[in-house]
TIVO-2410 file (N, C-alpha, C; in nm, 3 decimals):
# residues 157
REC num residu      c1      c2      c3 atome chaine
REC   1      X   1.170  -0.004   0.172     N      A
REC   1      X   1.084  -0.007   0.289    CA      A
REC   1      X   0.951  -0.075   0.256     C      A
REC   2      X   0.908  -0.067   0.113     N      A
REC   2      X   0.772  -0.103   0.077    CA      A
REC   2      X   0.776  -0.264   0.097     C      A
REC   3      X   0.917  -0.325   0.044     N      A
REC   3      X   0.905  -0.468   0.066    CA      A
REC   3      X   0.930  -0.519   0.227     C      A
REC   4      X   0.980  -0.469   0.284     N      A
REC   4      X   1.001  -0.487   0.451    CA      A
REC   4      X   0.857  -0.494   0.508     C      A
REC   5      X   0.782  -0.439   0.420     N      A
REC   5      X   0.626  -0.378   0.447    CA      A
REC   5      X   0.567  -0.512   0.432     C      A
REC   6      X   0.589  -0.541   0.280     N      A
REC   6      X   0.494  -0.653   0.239    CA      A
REC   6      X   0.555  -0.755   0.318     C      A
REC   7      X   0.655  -0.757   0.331     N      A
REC   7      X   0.769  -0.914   0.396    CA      A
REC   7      X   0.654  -0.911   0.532     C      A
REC   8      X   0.646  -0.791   0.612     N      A
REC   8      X   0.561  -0.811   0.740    CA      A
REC   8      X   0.397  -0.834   0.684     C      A
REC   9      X   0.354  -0.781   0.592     N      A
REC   9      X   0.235  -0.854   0.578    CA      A
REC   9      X   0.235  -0.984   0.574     C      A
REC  10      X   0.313  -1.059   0.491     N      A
REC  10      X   0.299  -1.184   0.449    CA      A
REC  10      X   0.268  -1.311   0.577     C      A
REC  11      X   0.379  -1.229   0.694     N      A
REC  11      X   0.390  -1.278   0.776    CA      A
REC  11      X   0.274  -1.274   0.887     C      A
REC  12      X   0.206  -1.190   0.854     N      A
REC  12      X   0.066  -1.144   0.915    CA      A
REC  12      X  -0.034  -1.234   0.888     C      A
REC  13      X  -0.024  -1.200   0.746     N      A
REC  13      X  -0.115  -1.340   0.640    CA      A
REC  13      X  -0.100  -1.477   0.715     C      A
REC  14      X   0.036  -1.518   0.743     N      A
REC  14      X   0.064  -1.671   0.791    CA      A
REC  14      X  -0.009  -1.679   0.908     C      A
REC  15      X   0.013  -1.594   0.989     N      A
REC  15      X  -0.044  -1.632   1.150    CA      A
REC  15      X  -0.232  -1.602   1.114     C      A
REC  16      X  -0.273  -1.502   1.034     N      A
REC  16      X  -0.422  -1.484   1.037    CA      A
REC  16      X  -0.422  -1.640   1.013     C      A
REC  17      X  -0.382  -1.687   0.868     N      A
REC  17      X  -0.425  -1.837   0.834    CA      A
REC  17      X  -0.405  -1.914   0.956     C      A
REC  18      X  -0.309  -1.947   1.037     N      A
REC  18      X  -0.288  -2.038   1.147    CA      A
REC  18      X  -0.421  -2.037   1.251     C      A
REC  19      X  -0.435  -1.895   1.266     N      A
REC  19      X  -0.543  -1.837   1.388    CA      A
REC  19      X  -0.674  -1.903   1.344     C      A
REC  20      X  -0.692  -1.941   1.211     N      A
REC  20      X  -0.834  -2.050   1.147    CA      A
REC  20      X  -0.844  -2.123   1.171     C      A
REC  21      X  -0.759  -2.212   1.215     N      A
REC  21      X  -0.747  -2.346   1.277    CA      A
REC  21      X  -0.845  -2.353   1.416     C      A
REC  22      X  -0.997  -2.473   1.421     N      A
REC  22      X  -1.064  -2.455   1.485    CA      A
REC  22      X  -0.975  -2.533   1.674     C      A
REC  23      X  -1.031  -2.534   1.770     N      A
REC  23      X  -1.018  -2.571   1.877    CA      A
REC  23      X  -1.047  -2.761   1.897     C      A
REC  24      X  -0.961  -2.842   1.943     N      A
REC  24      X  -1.031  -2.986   1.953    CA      A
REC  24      X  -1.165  -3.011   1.997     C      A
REC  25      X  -1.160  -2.930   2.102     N      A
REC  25      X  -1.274  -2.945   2.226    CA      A
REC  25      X  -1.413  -2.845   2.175     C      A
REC  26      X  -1.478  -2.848   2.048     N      A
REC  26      X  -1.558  -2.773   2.065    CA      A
REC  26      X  -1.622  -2.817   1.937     C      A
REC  27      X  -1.740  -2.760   1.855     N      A
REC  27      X  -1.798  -2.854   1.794    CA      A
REC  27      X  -1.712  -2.792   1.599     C      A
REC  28      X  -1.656  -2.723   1.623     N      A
REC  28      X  -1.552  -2.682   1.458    CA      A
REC  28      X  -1.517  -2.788   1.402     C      A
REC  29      X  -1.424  -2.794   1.332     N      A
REC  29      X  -1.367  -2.893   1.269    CA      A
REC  29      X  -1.283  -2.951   1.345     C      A
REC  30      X  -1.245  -3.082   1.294     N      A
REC  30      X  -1.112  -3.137   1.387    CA      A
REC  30      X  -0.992  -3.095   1.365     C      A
REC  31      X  -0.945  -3.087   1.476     N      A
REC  31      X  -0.793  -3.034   1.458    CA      A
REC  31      X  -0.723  -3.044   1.352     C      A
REC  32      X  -0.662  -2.942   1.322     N      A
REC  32      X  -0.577  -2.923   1.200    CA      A
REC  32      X  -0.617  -2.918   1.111     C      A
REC  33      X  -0.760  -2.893   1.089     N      A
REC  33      X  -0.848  -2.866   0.960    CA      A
REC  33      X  -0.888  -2.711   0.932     C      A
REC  34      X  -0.924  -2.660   0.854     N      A
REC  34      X  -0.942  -2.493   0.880    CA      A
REC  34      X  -1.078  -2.474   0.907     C      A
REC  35      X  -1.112  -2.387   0.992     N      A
REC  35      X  -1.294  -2.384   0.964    CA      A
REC  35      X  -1.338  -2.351   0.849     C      A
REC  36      X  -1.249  -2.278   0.763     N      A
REC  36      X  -1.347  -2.243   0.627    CA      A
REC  36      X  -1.394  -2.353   0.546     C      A
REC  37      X  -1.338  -2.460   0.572     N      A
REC  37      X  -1.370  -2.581   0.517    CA      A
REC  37      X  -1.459  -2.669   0.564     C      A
REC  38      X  -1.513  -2.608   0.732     N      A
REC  38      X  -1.646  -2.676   0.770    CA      A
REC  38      X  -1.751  -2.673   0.717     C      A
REC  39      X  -1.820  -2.601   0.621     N      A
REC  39      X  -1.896  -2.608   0.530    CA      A
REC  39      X  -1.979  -2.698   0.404     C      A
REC  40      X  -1.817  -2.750   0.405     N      A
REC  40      X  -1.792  -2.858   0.327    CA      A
REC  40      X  -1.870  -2.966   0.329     C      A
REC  41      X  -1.888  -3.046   0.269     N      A
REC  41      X  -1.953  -3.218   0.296    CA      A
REC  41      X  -1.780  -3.241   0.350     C      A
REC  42      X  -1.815  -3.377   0.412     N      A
REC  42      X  -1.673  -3.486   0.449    CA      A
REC  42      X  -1.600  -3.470   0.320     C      A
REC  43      X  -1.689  -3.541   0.204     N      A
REC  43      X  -1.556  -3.541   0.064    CA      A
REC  43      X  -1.505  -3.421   0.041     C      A
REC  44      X  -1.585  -3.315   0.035     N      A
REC  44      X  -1.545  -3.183  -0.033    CA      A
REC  44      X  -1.418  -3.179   0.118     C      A
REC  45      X  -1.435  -3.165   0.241     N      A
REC  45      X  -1.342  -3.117   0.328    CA      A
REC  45      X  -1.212  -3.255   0.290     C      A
REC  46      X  -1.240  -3.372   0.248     N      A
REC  46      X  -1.106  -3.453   0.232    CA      A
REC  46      X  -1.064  -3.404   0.089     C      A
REC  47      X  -1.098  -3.352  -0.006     N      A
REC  47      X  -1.027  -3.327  -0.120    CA      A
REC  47      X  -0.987  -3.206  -0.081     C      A
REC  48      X  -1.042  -3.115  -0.036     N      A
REC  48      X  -0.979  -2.981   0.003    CA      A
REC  48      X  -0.816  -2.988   0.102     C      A
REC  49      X  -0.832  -3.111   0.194     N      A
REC  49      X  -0.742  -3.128   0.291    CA      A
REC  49      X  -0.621  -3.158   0.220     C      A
REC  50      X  -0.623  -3.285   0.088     N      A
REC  50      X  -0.514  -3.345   0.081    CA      A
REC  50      X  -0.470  -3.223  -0.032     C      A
REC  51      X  -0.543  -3.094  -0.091     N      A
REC  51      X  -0.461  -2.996  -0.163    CA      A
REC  51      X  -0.381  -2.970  -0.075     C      A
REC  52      X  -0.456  -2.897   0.023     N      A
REC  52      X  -0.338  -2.794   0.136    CA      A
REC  52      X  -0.214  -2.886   0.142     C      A
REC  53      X  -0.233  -3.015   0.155     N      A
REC  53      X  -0.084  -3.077   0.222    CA      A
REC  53      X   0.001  -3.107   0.069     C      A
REC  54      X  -0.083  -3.125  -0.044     N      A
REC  54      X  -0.018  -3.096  -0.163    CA      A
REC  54      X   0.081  -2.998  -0.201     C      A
REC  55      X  -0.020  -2.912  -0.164     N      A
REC  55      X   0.023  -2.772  -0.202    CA      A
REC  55      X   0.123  -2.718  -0.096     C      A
REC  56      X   0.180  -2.817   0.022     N      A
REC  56      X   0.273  -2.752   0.125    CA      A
REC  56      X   0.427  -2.805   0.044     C      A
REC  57      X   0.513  -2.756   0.055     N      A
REC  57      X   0.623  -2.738  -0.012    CA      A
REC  57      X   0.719  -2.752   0.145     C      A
REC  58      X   0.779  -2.860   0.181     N      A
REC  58      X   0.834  -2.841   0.359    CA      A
REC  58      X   0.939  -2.769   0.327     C      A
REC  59      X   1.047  -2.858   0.231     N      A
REC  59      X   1.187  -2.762   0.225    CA      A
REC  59      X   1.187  -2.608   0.186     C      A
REC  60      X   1.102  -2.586   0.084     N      A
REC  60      X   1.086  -2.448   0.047    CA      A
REC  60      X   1.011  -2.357   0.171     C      A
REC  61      X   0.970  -2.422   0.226     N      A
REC  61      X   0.904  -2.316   0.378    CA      A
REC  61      X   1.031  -2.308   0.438     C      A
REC  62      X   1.108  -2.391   0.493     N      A
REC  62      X   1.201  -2.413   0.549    CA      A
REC  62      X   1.318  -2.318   0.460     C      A
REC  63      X   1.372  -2.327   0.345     N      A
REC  63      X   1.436  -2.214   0.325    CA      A
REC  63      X   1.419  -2.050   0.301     C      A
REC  64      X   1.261  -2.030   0.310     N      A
REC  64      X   1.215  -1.923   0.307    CA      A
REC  64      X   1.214  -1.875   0.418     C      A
REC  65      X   1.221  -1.977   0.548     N      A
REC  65      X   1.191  -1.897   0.656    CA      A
REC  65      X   1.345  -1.857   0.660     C      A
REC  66      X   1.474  -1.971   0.600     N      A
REC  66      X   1.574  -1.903   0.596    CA      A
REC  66      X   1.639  -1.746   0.550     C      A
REC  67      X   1.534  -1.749   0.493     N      A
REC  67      X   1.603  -1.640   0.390    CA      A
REC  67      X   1.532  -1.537   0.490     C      A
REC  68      X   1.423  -1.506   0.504     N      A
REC  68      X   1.318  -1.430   0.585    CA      A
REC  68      X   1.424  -1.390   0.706     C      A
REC  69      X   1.516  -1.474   0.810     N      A
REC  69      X   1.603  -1.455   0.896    CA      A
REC  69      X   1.709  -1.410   0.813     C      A
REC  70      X   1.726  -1.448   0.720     N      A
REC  70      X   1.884  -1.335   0.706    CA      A
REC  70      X   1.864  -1.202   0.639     C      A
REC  71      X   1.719  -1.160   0.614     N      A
REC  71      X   1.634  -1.089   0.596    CA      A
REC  71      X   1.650  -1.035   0.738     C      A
REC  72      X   1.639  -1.058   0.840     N      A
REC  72      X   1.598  -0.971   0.910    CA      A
REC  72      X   1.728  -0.957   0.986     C      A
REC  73      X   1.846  -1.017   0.996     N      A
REC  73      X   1.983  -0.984   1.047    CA      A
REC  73      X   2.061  -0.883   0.953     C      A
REC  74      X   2.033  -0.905   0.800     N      A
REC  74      X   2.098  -0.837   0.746    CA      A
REC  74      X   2.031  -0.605   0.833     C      A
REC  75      X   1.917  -0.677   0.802     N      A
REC  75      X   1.856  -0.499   0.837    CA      A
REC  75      X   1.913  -0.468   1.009     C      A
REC  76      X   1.912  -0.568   1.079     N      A
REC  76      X   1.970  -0.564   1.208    CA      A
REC  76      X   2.112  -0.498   1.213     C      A
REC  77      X   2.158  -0.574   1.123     N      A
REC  77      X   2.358  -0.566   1.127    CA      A
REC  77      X   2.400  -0.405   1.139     C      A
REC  78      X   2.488  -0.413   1.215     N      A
REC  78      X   2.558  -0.293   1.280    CA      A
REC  78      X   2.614  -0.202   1.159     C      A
REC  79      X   2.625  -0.304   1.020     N      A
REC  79      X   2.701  -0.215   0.922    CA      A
REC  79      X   2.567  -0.239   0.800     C      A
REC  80      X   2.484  -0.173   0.761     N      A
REC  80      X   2.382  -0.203   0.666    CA      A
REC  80      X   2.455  -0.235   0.519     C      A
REC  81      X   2.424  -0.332   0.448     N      A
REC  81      X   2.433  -0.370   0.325    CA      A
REC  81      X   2.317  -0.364   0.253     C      A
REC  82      X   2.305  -0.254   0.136     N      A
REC  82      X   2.176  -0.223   0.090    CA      A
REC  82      X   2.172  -0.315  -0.049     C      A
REC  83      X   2.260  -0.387  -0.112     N      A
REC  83      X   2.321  -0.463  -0.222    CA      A
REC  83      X   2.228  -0.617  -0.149     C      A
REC  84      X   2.316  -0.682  -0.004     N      A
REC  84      X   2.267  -0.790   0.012    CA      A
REC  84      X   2.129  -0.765   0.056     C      A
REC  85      X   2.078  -0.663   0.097     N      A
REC  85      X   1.925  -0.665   0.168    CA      A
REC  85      X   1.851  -0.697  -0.017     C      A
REC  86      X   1.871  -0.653  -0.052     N      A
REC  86      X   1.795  -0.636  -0.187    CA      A
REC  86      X   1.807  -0.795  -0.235     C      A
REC  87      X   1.913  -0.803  -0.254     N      A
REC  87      X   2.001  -0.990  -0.308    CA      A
REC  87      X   1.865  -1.081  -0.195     C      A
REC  88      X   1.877  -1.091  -0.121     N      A
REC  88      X   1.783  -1.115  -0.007    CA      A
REC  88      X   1.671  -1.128  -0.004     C      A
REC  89      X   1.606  -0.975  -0.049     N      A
REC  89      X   1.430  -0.977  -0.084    CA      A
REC  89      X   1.418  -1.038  -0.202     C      A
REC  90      X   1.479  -1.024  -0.306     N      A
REC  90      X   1.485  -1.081  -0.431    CA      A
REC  90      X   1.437  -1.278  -0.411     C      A
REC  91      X   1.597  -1.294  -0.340     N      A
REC  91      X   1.542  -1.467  -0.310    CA      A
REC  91      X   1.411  -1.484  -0.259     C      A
REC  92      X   1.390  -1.417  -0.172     N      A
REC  92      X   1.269  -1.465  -0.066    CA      A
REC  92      X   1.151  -1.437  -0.189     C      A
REC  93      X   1.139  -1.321  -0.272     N      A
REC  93      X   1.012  -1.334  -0.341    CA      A
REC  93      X   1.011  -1.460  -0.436     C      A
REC  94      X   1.130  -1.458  -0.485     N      A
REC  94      X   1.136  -1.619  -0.599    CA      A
REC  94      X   1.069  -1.747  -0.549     C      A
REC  95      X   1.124  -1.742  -0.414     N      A
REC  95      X   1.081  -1.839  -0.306    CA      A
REC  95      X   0.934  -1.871  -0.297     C      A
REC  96      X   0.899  -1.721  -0.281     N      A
REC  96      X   0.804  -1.725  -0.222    CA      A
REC  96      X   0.648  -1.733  -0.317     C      A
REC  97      X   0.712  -1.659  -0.491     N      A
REC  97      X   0.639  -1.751  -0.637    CA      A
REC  97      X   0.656  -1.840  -0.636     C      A
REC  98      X   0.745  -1.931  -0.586     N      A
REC  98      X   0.727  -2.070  -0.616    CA      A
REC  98      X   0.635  -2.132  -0.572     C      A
REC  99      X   0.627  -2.128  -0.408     N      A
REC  99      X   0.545  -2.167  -0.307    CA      A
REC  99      X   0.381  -2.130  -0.375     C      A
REC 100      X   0.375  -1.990  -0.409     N      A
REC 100      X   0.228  -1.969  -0.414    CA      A
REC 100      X   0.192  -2.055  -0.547     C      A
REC 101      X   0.268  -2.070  -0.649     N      A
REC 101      X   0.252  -2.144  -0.790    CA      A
REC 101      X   0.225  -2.296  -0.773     C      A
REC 102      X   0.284  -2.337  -0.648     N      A
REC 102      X   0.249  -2.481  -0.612    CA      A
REC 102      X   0.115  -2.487  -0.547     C      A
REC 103      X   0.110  -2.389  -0.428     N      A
REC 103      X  -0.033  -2.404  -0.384    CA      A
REC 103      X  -0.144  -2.368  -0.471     C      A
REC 104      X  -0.098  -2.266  -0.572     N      A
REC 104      X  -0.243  -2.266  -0.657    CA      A
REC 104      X  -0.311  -2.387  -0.757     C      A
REC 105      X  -0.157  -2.473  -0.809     N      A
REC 105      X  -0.196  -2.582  -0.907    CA      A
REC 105      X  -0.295  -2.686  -0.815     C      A
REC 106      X  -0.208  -2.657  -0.695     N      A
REC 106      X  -0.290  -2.783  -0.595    CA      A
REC 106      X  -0.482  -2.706  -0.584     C      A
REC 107      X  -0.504  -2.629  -0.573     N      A
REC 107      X  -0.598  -2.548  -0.525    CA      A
REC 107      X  -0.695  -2.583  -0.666     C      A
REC 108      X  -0.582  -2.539  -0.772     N      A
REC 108      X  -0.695  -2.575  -0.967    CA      A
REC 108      X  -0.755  -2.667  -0.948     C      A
REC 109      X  -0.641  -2.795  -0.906     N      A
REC 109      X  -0.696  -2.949  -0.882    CA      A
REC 109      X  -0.811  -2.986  -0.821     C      A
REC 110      X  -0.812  -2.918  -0.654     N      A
REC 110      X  -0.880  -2.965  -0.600    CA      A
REC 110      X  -1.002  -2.903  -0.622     C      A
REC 111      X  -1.009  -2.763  -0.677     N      A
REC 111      X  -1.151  -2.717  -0.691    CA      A
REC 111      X  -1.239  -2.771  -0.764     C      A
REC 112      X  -1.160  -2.801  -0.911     N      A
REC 112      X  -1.223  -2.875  -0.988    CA      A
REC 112      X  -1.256  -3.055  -0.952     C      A
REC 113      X  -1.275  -3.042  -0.843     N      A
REC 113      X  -1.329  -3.180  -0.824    CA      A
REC 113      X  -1.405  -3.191  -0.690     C      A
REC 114      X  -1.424  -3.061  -0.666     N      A
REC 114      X  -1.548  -3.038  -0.590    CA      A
REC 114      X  -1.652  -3.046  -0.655     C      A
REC 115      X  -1.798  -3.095  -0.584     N      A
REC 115      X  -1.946  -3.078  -0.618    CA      A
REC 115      X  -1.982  -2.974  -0.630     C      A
REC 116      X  -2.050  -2.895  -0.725     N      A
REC 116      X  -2.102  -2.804  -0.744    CA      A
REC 116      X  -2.166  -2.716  -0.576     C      A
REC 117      X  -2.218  -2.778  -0.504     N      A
REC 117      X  -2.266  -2.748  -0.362    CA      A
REC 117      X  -2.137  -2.702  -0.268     C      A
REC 118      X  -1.986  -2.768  -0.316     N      A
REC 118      X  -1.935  -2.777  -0.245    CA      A
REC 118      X  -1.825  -2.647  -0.300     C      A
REC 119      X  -1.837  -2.675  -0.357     N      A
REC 119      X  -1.752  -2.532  -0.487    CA      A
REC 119      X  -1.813  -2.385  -0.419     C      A
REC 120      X  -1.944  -2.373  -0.392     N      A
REC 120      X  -2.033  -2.280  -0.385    CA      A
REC 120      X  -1.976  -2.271  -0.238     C      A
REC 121      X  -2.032  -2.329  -0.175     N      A
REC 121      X  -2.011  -2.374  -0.038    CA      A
REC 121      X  -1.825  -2.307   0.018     C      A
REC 122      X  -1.727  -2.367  -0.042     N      A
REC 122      X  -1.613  -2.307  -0.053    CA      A
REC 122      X  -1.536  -2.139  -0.090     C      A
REC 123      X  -1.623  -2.114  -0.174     N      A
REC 123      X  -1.660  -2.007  -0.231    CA      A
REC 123      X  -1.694  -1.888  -0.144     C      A
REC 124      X  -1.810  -1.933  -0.082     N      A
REC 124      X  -1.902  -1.828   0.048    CA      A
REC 124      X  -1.810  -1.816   0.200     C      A
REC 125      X  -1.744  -1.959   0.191     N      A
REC 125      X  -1.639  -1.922   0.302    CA      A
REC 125      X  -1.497  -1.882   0.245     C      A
REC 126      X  -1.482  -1.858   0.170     N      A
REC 126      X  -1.315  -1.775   0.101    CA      A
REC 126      X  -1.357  -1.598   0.136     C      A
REC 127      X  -1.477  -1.605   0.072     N      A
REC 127      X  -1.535  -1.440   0.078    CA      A
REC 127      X  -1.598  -1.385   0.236     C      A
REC 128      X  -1.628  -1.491   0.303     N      A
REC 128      X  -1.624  -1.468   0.421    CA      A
REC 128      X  -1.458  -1.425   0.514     C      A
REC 129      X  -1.410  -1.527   0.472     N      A
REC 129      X  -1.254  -1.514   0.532    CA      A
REC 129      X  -1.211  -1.346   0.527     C      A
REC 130      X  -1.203  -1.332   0.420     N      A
REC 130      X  -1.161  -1.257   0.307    CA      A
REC 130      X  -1.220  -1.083   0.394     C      A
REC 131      X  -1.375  -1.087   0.425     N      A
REC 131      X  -1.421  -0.991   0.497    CA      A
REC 131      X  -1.359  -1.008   0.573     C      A
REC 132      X  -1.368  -1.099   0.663     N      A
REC 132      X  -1.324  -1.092   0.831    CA      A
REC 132      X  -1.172  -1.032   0.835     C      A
REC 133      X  -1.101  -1.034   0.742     N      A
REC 133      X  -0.958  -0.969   0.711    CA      A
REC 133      X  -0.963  -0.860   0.733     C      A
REC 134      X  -1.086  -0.804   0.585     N      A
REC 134      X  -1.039  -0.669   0.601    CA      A
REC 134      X  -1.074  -0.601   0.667     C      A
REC 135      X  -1.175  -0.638   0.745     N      A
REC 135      X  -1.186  -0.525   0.890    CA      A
REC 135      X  -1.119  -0.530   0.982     C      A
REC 136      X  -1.030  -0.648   1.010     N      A
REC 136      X  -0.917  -0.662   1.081    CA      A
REC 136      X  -0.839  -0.557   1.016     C      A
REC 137      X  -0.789  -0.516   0.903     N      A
REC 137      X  -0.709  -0.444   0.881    CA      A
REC 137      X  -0.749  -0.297   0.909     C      A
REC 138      X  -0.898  -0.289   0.843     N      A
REC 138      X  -1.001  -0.172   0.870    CA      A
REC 138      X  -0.974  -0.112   0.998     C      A
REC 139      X  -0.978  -0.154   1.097     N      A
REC 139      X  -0.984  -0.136   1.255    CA      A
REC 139      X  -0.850  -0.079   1.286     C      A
REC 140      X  -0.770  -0.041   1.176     N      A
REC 140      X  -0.617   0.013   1.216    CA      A
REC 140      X  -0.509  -0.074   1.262     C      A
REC 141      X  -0.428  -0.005   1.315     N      A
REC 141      X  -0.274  -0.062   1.321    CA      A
REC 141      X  -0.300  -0.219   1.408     C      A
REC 142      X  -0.233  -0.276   1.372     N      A
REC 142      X  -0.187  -0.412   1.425    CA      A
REC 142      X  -0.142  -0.374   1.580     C      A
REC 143      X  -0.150  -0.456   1.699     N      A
REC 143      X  -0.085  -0.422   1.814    CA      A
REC 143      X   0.091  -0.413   1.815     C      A
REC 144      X   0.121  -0.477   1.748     N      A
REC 144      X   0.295  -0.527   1.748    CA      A
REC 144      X   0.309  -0.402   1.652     C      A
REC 145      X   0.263  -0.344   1.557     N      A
REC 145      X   0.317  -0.186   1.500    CA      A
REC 145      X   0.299  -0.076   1.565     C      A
REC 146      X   0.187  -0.097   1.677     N      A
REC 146      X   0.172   0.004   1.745    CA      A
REC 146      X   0.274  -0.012   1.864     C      A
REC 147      X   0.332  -0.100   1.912     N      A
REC 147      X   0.421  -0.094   2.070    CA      A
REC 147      X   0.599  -0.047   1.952     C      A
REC 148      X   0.563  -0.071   1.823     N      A
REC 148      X   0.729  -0.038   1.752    CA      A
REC 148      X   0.737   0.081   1.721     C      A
REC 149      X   0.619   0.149   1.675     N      A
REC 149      X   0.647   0.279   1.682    CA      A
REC 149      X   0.648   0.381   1.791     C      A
REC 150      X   0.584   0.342   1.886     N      A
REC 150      X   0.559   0.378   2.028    CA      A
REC 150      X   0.716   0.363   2.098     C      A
REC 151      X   0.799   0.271   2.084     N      A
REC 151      X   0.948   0.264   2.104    CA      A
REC 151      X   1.026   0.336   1.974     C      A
REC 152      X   0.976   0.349   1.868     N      A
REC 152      X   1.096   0.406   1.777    CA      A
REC 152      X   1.063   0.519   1.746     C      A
REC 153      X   0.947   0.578   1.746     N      A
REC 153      X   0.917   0.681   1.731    CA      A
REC 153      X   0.869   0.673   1.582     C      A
REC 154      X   0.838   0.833   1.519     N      A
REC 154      X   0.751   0.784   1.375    CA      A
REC 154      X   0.873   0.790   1.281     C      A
REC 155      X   0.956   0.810   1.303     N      A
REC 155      X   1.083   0.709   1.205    CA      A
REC 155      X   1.047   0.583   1.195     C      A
REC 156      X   1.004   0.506   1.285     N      A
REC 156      X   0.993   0.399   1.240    CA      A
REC 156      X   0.851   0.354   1.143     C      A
REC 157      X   0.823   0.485   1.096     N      A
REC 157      X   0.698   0.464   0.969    CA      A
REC 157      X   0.745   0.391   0.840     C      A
***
């Protein structure tokens, strides 16, 4: 249950990161850039940019999200298999070290070739992010855990 747990954090994690993404129409960054990186000078935000897309892995997202779905049919299925659920979480975490081992080399790279201003600068908005999380978490249950237990009752803890 603890990894079903983390499997839904992770997935929490993805959409908080997505939800950073500033608006076209307004004075943030340009589309598809993150705001934490408005801070930045132009260079520091273009070396920061071409990590992220470094550090994106398409096929490995793409089979993780596979695995993540048969992850979630297997727990669905009318007859539970506690052998393949496990076989299952297993892949998806391998998967899912890989992914983070790529984005961090990309991340070594690019930090170290930030300006000192811009390093700093990067820095103050990670730890900013980073707050704004945890009081999101602080503030209690997520809405989508609260309407599942509210239908399943506290079995579904």
């Amino acid at each position: 249950m603890l990894r079903i747990a983390l499997f839904a954090a992770s997935l929490l994690v993805t959409a908080t990161a997505q939800a950073q993404m500033g608006p076209p129409d307004m004075d943030g960054p340009p589309p598809g850039e993150a705001m934490f990186l408005q801070n930045l000078s132009p260079e520091g935000r273009g070396i920061m940019n071409a990590a992220w897309k470094s550090g994106r892995n398409l096929e490995a997202a793409q089979a993780a999200r596979q695995v993540q779905q048969q992850i979630i049919d297997l727990i669905a299925a009318p007859r539970f298999d506690d052998d393949a659920l496990k076989q299952a979480l297993e892949k998806e975490r391998k998967l899912s070290q890989q992914q983070q081992q790529q984005r961090h080399g990309a991340l070594v790279s690019a930090v170290s070739r930030l300006n000192d201003e811009d390093r700093r600068a990067f820095a103050a908005s990670l730890e900013a992010l980073r707050d704004r999380a945890q009081r999101r978490f602080s503030r209690g249950m997520q809405p989508g855990l609260q309407n599942y237990r509210a239908v399943r009752g506290s079995e579904g803890q």
